[in-house]
Structure formats: C-alpha cells, structure tokens
N, C-alpha and C positions, 0 to 999 in steps of 0.2 A: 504493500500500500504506500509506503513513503517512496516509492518509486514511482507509482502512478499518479502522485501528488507533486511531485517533485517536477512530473513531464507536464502533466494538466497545468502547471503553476510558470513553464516556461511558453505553453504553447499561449497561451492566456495574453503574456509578456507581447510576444510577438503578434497578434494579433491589437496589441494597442488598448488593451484594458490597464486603467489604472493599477497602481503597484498594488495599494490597499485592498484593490476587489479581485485582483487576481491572485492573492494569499488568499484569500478570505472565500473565496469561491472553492479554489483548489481546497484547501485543509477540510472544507466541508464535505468533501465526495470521501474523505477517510471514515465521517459518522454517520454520512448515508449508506456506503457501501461494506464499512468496514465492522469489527465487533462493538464497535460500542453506538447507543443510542442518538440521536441526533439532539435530543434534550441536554446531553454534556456539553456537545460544542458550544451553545447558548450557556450555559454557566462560567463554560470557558472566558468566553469572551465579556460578560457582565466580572468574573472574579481578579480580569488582567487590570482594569479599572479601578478596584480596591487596594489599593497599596496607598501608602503614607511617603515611602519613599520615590517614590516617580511622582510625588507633588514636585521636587526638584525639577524637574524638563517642563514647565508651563514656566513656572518661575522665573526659571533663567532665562528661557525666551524670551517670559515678558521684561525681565531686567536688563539685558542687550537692548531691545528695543527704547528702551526708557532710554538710556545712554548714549545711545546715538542721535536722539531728540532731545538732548539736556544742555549738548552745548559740549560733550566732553570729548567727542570725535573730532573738532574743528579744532581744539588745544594738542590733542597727540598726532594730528597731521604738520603741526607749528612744530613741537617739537621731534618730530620725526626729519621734517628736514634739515632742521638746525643739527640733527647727529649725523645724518648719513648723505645729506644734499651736496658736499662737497666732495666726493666720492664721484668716479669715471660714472655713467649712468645715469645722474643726478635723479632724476623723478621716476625712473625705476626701482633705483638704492632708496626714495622714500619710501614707494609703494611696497617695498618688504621689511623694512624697520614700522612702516605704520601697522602692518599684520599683526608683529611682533607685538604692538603697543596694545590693539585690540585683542588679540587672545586673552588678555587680562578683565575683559571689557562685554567682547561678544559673546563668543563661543560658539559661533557657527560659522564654517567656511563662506557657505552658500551668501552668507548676509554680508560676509567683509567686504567678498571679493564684489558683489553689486555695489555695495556705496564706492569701493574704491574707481571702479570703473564710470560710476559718473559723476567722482569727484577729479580725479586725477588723471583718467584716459582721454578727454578733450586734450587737458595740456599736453601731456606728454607726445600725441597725435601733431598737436600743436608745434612743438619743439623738434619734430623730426625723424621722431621714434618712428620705425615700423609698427602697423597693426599686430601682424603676431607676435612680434616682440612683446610690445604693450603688453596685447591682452595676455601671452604668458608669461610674463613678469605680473601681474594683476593675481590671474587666476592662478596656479600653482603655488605662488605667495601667500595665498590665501592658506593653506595649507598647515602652517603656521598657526593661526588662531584656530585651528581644531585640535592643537597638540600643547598647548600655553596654558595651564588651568583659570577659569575653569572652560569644559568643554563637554557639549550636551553628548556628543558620543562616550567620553569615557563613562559619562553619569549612565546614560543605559548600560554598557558593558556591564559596571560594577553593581547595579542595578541587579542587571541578569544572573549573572552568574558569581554572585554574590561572592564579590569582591570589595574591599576598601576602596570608596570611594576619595577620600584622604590622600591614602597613597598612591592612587592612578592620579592625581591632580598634581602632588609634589613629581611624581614621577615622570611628568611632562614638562618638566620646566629644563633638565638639562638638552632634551632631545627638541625645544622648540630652540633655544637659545641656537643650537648646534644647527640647525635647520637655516636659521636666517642666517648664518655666517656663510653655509654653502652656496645657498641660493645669491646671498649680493656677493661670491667671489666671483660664482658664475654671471652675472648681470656684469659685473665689473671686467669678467675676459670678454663679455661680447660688446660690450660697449667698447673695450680699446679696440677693439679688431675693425671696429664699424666707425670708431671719432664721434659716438656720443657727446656731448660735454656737460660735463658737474655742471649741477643748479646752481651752483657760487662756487666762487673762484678762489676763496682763501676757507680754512681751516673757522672753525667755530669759536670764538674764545670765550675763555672761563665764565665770563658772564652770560655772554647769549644760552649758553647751555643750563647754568643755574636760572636761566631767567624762566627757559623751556619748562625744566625739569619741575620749578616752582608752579607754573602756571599749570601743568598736567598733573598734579601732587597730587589731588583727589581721586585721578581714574588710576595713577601706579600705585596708590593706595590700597585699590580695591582689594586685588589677589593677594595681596599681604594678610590686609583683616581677613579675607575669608579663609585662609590656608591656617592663620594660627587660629582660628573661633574653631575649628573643625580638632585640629590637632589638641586645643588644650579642652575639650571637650565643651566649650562654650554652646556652641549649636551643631548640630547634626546637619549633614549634606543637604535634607530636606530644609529644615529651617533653616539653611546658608541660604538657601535660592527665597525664603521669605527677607532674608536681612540683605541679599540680592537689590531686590524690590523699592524698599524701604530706603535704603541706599542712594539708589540712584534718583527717586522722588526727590530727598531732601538735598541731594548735590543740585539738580536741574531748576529746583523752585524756589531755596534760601539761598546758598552759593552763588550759583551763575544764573538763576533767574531767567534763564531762556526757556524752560519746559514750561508752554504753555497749554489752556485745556483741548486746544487744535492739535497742538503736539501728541501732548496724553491720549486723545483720542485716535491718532496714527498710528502710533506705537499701540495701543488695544488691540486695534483692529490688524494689524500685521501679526501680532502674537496671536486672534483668534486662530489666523489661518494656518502658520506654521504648527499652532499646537493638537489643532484639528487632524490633519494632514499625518503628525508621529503619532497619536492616539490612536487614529483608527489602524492604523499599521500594527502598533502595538496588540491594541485588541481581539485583530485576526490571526495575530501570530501564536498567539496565546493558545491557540487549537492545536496548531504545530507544534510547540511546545510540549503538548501531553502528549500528541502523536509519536514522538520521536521518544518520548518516554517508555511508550508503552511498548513500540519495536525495536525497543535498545540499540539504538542508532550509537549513542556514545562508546557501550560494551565493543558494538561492531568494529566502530573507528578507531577506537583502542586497539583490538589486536592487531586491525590491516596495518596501522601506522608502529605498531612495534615488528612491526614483521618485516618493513622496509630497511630499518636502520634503528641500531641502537643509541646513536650519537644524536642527542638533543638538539644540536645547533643544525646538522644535516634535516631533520623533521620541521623543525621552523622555517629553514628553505625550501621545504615543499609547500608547507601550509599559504609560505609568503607568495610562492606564486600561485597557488590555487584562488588565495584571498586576492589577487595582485589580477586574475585573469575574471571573479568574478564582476569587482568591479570596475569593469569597464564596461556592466551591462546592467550592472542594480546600483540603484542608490545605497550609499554605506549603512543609511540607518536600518535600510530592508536586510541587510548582510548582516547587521551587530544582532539584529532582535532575531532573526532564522540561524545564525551557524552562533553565536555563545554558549546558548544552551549543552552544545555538542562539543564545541571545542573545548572551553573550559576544565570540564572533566578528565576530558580525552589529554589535556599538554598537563594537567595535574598528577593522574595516575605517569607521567611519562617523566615526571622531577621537572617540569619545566614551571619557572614561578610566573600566577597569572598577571600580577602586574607588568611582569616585563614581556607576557604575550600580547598582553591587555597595550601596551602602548605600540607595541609593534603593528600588531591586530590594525588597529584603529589610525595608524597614519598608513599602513599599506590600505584597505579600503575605502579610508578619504581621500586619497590620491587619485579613483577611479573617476572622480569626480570632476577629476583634470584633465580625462582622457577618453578618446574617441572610444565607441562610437556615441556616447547618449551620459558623459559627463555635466550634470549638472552646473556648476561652477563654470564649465566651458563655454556651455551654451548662455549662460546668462553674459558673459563677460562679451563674448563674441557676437551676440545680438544690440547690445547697447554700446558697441563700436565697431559694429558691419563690418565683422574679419570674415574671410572667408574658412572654411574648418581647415582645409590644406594648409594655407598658412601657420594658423594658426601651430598645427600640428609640428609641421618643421620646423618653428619657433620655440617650439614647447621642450625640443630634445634633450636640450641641454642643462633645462632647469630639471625635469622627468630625470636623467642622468643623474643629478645635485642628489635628489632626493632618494633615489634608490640606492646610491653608492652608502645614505645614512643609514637608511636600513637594514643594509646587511652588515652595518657596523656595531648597526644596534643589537643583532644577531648573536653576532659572535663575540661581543663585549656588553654583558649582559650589565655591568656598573654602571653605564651610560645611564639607564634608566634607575637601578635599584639604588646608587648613592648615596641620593639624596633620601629616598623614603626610608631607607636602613637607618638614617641619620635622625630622621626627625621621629617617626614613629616606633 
C-alpha cells in the first residue's frame, strides 16, 4: 500500500493537483483500500491539529511578517551594505549578508528571497548585473535565512521527529554563518571575472558600522533573546514564537513607529495564507504518518540502508542525494513533514545524531527550492525580474557548487553543526 500511495501521490503531482490535495487524496486510498477504516484517517487528520507545539509555525510566520512591516528590514538592508557593499559585487555581496541578517528575522527562504528581489533586483539590474546572476545571487542567498535560527523548517523537523528544537536552532548558526562566506566568495570570483564594481569604493569605518550595527540593535537582538529564553528554560519553542509576536508588535509600534494598522493588516493577511497553505499539508500528512507506521517503513529503511554501508558519513551521502534529487520536484516543507517521520528513526538506530541530520536534512531540501524544475524560490525570484529559467540556471552553478561543496563538509565534519549545541545545551 505505501507503494501504491507513494505512485497515486506522484501521478497526482504530475497531473497538477495541489501539493496538499495530492497527499491528502493519495494517503486516503491507504483507508479506503487498505486494513484500516476510513473513520481513522478523519481523526488523523483532526489529531495532526492538536498539538501545542506547532503553535510555533503560525507564530513565526506571523512574527516575520510583522518585521518586515515594522520598519526593521529597511535598517539590516542599511546595514548590510555598510558591511559587505565595498566588497567586488557590491549589491550582490549585500543581497547575501542581508539573508544573513534576516534569518534572525524571517525564517522563510521563500519570503526573503521575494522582498529581496523587489527591493534590490531593480538596482542591481540597474547597475549592470546580469539577470541570472541577480536572481541567483537573490534566490540561492536566500538559502541562508532557512538555516540562521530561527527557521520554520527546523521547527517542523524537530517538531516531527521529536527532536530539540533548541539545538536544531543553535545548530544552525555555524552552518549559516559558513554558508554566507561561500556564497559572497563565490559572488566575489564572479564578479572579478565579469568587472562588477563595489557599491562604495572605500572600506566602512568604525563609525558607519557602529552607527549600522546600532540602528539594526533591535532585529540582531532578536535570535539572541530567543536562543537564551529557550536555553535557560524561560519559554519553550512554542511560546518563543508567542514572545516572536509580541516582539516585533512592540519594536514596529513604540520603537520605530512605522507598523501601522495597514501594515498589521498585511502582514495578517500574508500569515493567513502561508499558515493555511503548511497546515493543510500538515494535516494530510498526518495519515501518512500512521500509514508508514503501521507498514514499518522505518524497520524496512533501516535494514536496506544498513545493508548498503556500515560507515555513517557514506549513508548521509546517499540520503543527501536522494533528499538533494527529491527536491527539485517537492516543496521542502512536503519532504520535512513525509520523509522525518522515516528518517529520523532510521539515521538514529544507525548512531547518526538527529540534529546534525536535522540540519543537513533541511539545507539539502531547501536548496531544491533553488533549482529547476519547479523550485519555488526560483520561480518567485525569476518572475518578479523576467529571467528566463536557462539563464537563470547557468547562473545559478556556481552558487548550487558554494552550497553543496558545504554540505558535504557538513557531512563528514559532523562539529560544524554539533559545536555549538554541545556547548550550550
């Protein structure tokens, strides 16, 4: 049966039904066809909605959103170019230190790379850039702020397959950091190759950068407060995405005073649809979820994948390109919520620790989002600066290169990620 749901669930795909109703279709021919009643899937899917901890993913959606209506996106574009503007590339090298800035901020690839592309992809167009350059300097950048805590992917993972979510969020700070260095070395080889030229022509001084670093204090604030509230047991992951919230209301409306109830109500209404959008996903997966329970899909996974290779780091290299080939045809979130459940287990019984699969996991699947055929990120970036995909694509190689060369670093140097969460938690 999880084979016949597995096909019903790609032919679905392929005929162009929504991601949510083609889980949700498929997983139900398991409890019309299969042993168990059709009244379980319906519990299923009302019991996936009962949790306390997945109040976190509305939250943070709705707390990105807040923040980028507050007025605190406009301050870490300021100082983003004040760090990284005089840098070969100039308004590329911002557009990836500005990632950097929001991963502390957003937490969704999907949302950074859209405001960056129509905030910063006119100019940069403007200045001389190539379109695919741009849009992959933009979108692959983006990349970053799903790997920067906090970020609504690792909260489902850890969610899922009940892992700290704590330490999936510490554990992404070295591998985002390490991320923006490759990607603006790479922007910085292709811009000397091409005579790009820096947004400014001298070096930052002491003051313009404390002036930056001042004026943005409130949004590099944010992942500090929420990383120690979580760590010294102040509020749970769930209430971090209330004090999320709460947050950015009082930054936007006493502080900078720009959130206004036109604002407010932007930002609502963008969180309705994104939250809508991961819930009913969620909710239909929740079928598949018992499904794979009940035909021991993880048992299965387990032995086929101890049977390949007993060397931990060789099984992560297959998983990374199996996770690495899905998506570049599912949304990441449809991959974290159908394969956790399975994986988890499966790299647990195999000594592999889930935080460090958990971050690997989730930047090689957010990556798919960068890449043909039906990357989300891509197409948003590439429609709201009319690249053609080919371009886009050849443009994209090099940063795609950046980011996988990190991966497999992250692979076989399992400290990159664990660190920092060894150290705090």
């Amino acid at each position: 049966m999880t084979a016949v749901v597995s096909g019903a669930f790609f032919v679905l795909m392929f005929l162009g039904m929504p991601v949510a109703f083609a889980i949700g279709t498929a997983a139900f021919l398991f409890y019309l066809f299969g042993p168990m009643p059709p009244a379980i899937a319906v519990q299923k899917i009302v019991s996936a909605t009962q949790s306390f901890p997945l109040l976190a993913v509305p939250l943070f959606v709705l707390a990105g959103h807040l923040m980028n209506e507050s007025g605190i996106t406009e301050r870490l574009i300021k100082l983003a170019s004040v760090l990284a503007g005089w840098i070969r590339g100039g308004l590329a090298q911002v557009a990836i230190a500005l990632s950097a800035l929001m991963g502390g901020v957003s937490g969704s690839a999907v949302a950074d790379a859209a405001m960056e592309a129509r905030i910063l992809g006119p100019s940069m167009l403007a200045r001389g850039y190539s379109r695919g350059f741009t849009c992959a300097a933009i979108a692959v950048g983006s990349l970053i702020t799903a790997t920067i805590p906090p970020s609504i992917g690792l909260i489902l993972y850890g969610f899922l397959g009940n892992v700290s979510i704590g330490r999936l969020f510490v554990g992404g700070i070295v591998p985002g950091v390490l991320m923006t260095l490759f990607l603006m070395v790479t922007a910085w080889i292709v811009a000397t190759r091409r005579g790009y030229a820096p947004e400014r022509a001298t070096l930052p001084s002491v003051r313009e950068v404390v002036s930056g670093v001042w004026e943005s204090k409130w949004a590099l604030a944010f992942p500090v407060f929420l990383i120690v509230g979580i760590r010294y047991g102040i509020f749970t992951p769930s209430e971090a995405g209330a004090f999320a919230v709460a947050y950015a209301v009082v930054i936007g409306t006493v502080v900078y005073r720009e959130l206004t109830v036109a604002k407010l109500v932007t930002a609502l209404r963008h969180s309705l649809t994104d939250t809508g959008m991961i819930m009913l996903i969620i909710m239909f997966s929740s079928m598949i979820g018992y499904m794979i329970t009940l035909e021991r899909v993880p048992q299965d996974a387990t032995t086929f994948l101890a049977g390949l290779s007993s060397n931990p780091q060789v099984l992560m290299l297959l998983l990374v390109a199996f996770l690495a080939f899905l998506g570049m045809f599912l949304e990441s979130t449809v991959i974290t919520l159908l394969l956790t459940p399975i994986l988890v287990p499966v790299i647990t019984r195999l000594g592999i620790d889930p935080v460090h699969f958990g971050l690997v996991m989730m930047t090689t699947v957010t990556l798919g989002g960068m890449t043909p055929p039906v990357g989300v990120a891509m197409y948003t970036v590439c429609g709201m600066l009319d690249c053609p995909m080919d371009e886009y694509t050849r443009e994209a190689l090099p940063f795609l290169a950046a980011v996988i060369a990190l991966i497999v670093l992250m692979v076989f140097w399992p400290g990159l990620v664990l660190f920092v969460p060894n150290l705090v938690f």
